[in-house]
MARVEX-433155 format. One line per field, with one value per residue (C-alpha): x, y, z; residue number from 1; residue in three letters. Coordinates in steps of 0.2 Angstrom, whole numbers, plus 5000, padded with zeros to 4 digits. Example, Ala and Ser with C-alpha at 12.3 -4.5 7.8 and 13.67 -1.06 7.14 Angstrom:
c1 = c(5062:5068) $
c2 = c(4978:4995) $
c3 = c(5039:5036) $
pos = c(1:2) $
code = c(ALA:SER) $
% end
This chain:
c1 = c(5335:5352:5362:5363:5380:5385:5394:5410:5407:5403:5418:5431:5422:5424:5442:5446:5438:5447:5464:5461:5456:5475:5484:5476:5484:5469:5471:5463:5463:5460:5449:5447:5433:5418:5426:5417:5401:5408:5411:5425:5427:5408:5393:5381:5369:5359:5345:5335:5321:5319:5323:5306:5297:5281:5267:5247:5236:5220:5205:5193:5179:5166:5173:5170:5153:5146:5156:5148:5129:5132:5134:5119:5108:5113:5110:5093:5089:5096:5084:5074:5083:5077:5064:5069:5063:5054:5066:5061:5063:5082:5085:5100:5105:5110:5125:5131:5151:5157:5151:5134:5118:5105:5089:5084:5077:5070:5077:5069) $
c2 = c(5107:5101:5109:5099:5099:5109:5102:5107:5099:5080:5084:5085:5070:5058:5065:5061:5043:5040:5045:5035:5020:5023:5024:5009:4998:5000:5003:5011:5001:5014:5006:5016:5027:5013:5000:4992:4992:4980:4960:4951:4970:4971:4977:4967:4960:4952:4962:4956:4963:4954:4936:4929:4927:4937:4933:4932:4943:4941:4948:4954:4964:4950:4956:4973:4971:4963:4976:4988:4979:4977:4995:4998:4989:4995:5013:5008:5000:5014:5027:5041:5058:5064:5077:5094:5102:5118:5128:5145:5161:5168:5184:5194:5209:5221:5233:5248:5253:5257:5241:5249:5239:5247:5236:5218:5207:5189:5177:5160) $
c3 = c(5034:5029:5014:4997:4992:4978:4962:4969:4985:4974:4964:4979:4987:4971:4970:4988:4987:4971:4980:4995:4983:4975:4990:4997:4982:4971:4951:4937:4920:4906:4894:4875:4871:4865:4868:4883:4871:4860:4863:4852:4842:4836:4844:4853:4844:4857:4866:4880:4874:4858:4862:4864:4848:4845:4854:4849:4856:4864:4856:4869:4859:4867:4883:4879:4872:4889:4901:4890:4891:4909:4911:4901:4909:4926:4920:4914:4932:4942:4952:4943:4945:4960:4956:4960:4977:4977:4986:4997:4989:4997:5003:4992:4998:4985:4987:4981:4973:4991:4999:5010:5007:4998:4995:5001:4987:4987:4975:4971) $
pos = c(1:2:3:4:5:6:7:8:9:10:11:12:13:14:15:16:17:18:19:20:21:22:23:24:25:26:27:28:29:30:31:32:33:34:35:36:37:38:39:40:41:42:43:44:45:46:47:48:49:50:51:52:53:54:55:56:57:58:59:60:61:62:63:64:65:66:67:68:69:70:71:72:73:74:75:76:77:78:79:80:81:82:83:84:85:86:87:88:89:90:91:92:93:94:95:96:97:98:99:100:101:102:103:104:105:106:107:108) $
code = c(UNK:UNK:UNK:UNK:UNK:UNK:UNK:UNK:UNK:UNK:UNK:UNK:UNK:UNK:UNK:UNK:UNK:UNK:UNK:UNK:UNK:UNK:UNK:UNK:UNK:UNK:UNK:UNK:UNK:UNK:UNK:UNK:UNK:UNK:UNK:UNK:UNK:UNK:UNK:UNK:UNK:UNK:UNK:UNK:UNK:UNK:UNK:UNK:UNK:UNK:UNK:UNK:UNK:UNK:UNK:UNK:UNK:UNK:UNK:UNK:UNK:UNK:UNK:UNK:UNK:UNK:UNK:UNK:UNK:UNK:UNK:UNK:UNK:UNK:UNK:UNK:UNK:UNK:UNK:UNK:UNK:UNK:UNK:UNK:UNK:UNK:UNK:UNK:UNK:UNK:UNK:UNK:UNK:UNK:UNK:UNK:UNK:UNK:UNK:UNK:UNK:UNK:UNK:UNK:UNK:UNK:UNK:UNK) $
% end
C-alpha cells in the first residue's frame, strides 16, 4: 500500500515545479486580490444558469392517478395470503444460569 504524501511533501513538489517553470523562461503575472472576477471593472452579470427563460411545467396528476389505479388493481388481483401451515410442536431445551440443560419442553 503506497504512502499518501504528507502536506509537506505537496508543498515542496508545487515549489520545485514552479522553480523549474521559472528557470525554463516561464513567468508569473501577479494579478490584484478580485480582480480576475471582474470584466471591464464590474462583476459579471451574466450567469449560465439563468439565460433561458422560465419554462412550463408539466402537470402529471392524470399520470399519477392511473399509476396509482394500476397498482390498485394489481393488488386486488394478486393471490390470497397463503394460509398459515400447522406447523409441528418444536422441541426447546430449557437451561440453567451456568449453561447445563435442565428440562425439554415442546413448543408449537
Amino acid at each position: 500500500m503506497n504512502k499518501r504524501p504528507s502536506k509537506r511533501d505537496l508543498r515542496d513538489q508545487l515549489n520545485q515545479e514552479v522553480d523549474d517553470f521559472l528557470r525554463q523562461g516561464g513567468e508569473v503575472k501577479e494579478v490584484a486580490r478580485g480582480e480576475t472576477g471582474l470584466q471591464n471593472g464590474r462583476n459579471n452579470d451574466h450567469s449560465l444558469a439563468f439565460d433561458k427563460p422560465k419554462e412550463e411545467r408539466t402537470p402529471l396528476t392524470d399520470v399519477l392517478k392511473t399509476i396509482d389505479q394500476r397498482r390498485e388493481a394489481s393488488r386486488k388481483h394478486s393471490k390470497p395470503a397463503a394460509e398459515k401451515k400447522h406447523r409441528r410442536p418444536r422441541k426447546k431445551v430449557i437451561y440453567d444460569d451456568f449453561g447445563e440443560p435442565l428440562r425439554i419442553i415442546w413448543e408449537e
